[in-house]
C-alpha positions in Angstrom: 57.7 -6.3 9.6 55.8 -3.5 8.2 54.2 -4.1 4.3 52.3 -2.0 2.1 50.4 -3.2 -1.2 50.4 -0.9 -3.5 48.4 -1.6 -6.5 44.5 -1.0 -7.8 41.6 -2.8 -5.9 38.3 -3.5 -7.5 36.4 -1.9 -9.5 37.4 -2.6 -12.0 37.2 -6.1 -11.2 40.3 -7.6 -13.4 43.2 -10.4 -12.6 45.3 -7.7 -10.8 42.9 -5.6 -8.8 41.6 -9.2 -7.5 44.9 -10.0 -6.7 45.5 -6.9 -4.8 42.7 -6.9 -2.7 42.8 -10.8 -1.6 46.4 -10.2 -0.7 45.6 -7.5 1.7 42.8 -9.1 2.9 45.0 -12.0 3.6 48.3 -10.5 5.4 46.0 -8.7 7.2 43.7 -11.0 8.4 47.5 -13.5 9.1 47.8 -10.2 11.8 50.8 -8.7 9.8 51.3 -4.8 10.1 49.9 -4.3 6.8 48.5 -1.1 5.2 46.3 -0.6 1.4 48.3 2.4 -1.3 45.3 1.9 -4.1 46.0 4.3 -7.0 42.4 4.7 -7.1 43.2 7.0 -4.0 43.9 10.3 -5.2 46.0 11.0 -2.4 48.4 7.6 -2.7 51.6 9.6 -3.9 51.3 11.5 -0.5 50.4 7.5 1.0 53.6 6.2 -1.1 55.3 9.2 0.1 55.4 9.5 4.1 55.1 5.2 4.2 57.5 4.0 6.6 57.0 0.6 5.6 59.9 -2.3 5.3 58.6 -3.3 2.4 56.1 -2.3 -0.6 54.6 -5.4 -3.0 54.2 -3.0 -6.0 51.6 -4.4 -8.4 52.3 -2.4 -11.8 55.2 -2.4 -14.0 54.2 1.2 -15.0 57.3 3.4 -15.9 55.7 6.6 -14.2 54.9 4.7 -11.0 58.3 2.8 -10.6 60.4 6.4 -11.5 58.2 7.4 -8.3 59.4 4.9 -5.8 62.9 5.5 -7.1 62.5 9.6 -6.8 61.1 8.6 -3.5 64.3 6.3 -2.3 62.0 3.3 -2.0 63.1 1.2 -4.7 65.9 -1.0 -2.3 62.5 -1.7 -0.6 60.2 -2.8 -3.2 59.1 -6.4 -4.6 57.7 -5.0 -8.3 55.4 -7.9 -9.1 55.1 -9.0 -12.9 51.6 -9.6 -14.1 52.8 -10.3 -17.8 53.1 -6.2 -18.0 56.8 -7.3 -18.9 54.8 -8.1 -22.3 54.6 -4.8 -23.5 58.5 -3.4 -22.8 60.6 -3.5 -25.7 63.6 -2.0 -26.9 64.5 1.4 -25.0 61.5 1.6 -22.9 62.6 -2.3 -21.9 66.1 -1.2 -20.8 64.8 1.6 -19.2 62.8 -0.5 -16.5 65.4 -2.4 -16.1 67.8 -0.1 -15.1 65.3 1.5 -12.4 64.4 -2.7 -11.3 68.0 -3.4 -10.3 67.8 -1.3 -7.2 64.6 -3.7 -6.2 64.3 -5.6 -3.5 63.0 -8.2 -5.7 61.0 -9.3 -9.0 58.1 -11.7 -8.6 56.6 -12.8 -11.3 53.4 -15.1 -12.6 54.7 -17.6 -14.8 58.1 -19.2 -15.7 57.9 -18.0 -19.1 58.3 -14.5 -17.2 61.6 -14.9 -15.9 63.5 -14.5 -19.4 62.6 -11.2 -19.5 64.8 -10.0 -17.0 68.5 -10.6 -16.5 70.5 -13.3 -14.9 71.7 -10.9 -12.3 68.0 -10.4 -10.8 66.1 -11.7 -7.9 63.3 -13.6 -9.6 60.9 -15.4 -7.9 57.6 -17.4 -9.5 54.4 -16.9 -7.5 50.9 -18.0 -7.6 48.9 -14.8 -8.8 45.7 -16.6 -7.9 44.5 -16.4 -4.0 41.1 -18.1 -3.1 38.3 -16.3 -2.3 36.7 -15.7 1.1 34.1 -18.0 0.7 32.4 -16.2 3.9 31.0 -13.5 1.5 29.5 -16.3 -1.1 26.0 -15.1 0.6 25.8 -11.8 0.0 27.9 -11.8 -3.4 25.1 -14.5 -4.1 21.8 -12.3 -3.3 24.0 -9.3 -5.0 22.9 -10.6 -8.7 19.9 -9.7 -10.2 16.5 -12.3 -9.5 17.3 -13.7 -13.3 20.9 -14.8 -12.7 20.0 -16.2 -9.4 17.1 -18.0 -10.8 19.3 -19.5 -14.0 22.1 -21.1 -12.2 19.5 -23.0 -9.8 18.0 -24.4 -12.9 20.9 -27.2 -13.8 24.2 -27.5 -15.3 25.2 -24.3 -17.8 28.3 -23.0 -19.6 29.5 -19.6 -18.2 31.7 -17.3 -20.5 33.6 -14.4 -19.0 34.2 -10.6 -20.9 35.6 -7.4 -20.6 33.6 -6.1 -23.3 32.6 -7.3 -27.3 36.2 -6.5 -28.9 36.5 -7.4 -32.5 39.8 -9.8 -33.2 39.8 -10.8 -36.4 36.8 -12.7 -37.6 35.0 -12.8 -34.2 36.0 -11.2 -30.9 38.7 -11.9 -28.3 36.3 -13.2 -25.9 34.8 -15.7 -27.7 31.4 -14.5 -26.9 29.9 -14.8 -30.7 31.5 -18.7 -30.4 29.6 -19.4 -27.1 26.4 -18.2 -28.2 26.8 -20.1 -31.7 27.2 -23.3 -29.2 23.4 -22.6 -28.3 22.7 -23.6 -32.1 24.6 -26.4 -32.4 23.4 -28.4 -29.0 19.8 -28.1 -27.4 20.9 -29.1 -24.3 23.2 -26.5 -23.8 22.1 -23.3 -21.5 24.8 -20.2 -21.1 25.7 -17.4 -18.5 27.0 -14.6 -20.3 28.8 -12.4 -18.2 30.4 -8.9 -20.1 31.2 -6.3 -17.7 30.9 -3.6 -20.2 27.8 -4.5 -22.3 27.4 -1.9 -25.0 25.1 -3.5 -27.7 25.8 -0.7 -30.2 28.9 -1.8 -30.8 28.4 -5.5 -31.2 27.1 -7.2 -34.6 23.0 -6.8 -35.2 23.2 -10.5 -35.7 25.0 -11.5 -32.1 22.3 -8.6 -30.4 19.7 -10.5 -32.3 20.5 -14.1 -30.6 21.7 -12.9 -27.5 18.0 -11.3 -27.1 16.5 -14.5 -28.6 18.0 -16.8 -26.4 17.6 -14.7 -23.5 13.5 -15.0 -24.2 13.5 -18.6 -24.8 15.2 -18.9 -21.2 18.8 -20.6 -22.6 20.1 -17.8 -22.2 21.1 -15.2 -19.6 22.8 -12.2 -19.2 25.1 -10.8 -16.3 26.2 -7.2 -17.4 28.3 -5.1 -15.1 30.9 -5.3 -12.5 30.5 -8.8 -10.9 32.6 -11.2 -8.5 32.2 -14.5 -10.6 33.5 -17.0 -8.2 30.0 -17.8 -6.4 28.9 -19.1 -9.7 31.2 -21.9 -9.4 29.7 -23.3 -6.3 26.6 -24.6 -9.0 26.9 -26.5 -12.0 28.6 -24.8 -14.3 30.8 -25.2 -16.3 33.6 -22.9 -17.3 34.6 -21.8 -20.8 38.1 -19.7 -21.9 37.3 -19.3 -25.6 40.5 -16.8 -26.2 43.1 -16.4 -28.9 45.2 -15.2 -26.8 45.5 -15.1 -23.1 47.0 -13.6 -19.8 46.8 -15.4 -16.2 42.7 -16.2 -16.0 41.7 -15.4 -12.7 38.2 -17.0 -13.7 40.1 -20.6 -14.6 41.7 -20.4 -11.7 38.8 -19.6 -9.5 36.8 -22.8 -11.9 39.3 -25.3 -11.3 39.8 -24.1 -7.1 36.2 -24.9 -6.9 36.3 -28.1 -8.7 34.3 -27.1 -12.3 35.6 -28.2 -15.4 37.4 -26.0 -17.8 37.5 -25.8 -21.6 39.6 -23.5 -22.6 41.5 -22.6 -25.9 45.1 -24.3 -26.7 46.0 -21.1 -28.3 48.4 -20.2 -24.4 49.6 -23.0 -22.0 46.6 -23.3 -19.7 47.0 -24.8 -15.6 46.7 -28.6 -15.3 43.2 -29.7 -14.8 41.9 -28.0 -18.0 39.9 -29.8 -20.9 41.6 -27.8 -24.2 40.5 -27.8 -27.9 41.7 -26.6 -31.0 40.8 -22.8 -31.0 40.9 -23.3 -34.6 38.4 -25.7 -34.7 34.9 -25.0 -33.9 33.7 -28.9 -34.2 36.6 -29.9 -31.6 34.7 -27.2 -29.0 31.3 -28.4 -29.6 32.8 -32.1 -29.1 34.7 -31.4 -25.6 31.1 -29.3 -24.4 29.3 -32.9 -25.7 31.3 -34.6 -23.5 31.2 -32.8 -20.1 27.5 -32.0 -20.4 
């Protein structure tokens, strides 16, 4: 049976483009007639257009994109898989999508929680959105950060905090990356990897520039800036932190608790089994639960 994925591959690296890419990677190295439609392609309409594929796993709840595979007479072929886009579809636009998604072969979605979104009447089926890595490329995704990142995470155990980019939420920033450097205060022993994929100082708070820089000179501190695969970090001592008010499907937790690192993450979303969670509200409850696992 012939199967196309049709979604967005990395860059940017995010939970879905991951997804997408391991996926193919996967049916295609299982030997299934399998072919790549990345809307990073400017030519995938055309790709989308003269596939003769049995089925297409289509990654993106986008209106415009799923009024495509129905202009196109695909829809009775396609599996739409729900990354929490549901989310964001209320009112008309909601019933809308689902009048186009009850041609669909099928629904897939991420989480239980998922499934009321959709009616009775609807092929819903729960899946995994995490896939593990190919740990053949942990090498060269290894020698692929800079000298200093390398060079921290030989050095002993350290906290690792995963961003997008600084984005103000209400008294700090969704991330949580003001709360893990204010952890560097509070407990000596503590050393963190700071990973934002868009770093963009002018638009962060003098004082959080001011302490990343600090830290970063006194060594307990380092920063990873730019499009990285995190998972290789995992393989040292780290230790993974999910400081969020609010949360999707972490591909980084997942990838943390697949490689065996402990995970502190907020209680403000159910989190996977094998997390340690603390009261997001509470800063004293995170510096207790780091205490502990360093």
């Amino acid at each position: 049976m012939s199967i196309s994925i049709v979604g967005r591959c990395p860059p940017p690296i995010g939970g879905v483009s991951v997804y997408v890419s391991r996926r193919y990677a996967k049916l295609q190295s299982s030997g299934m007639d399998v072919n790549l439609i990345d809307f990073a392609d400017k030519k995938w309409v055309f790709k989308l257009f003269k596939s003769n594929s049995k089925v297409f796993e289509v990654n993106t709840l986008s209106l415009a994109i799923v009024c495509i595979i129905f202009l196109f007479g695909k829809i009775n072929k396609a599996i739409f898989i729900d990354h929490n886009a549901s989310r964001n579809y209320f009112g008309v636009k909601k019933r809308i999508l689902i009048w186009f998604l009850r041609g669909a072969k099928e629904v897939w979605v991420v989480n239980e929680e998922l499934k009321l979104f959709y009616p009775e009447t609807f092929n819903v089926k729960v899946i995994s959105p995490f896939l593990p890595p190919d740990e053949t490329q942990y090498h060269n995704l290894l020698q692929s950060y800079p000298v200093t990142v390398k060079n921290f995470i030989k050095r002993g155990v350290f906290l690792v905090n995963s961003s997008w980019k600084y984005t103000p939420y209400k008294n700090t920033d969704l991330y949580g990356i003001e709360t893990s450097v204010r952890l560097l205060k509070v407990n000596q022993n503590i050393r963190l990897l700071l990973v934002i994929a868009q770093y963009e100082p002018e638009d962060m708070p003098d004082t959080l520039v001011s302490e990343i820089n600090k830290n970063i000179q006194n060594g307990r501190l380092c920063l990873l800036a730019g499009q990285s695969q995190l998972w290789p970090v995992f393989k040292c001592d780290a230790i993974c932190l999910r400081l969020t008010p609010l949360d999707g499907d972490s591909v980084s937790i997942k990838e943390a608790l697949h490689f065996g690192v402990p995970v502190i993450a907020s209680d403000s979303v159910l989190r996977p089994n094998g997390c340690i969670i603390y009261d997001y509200n509470c800063f004293e409850d995170l510096v207790n639960k780091v205490s502990e696992v360093i």
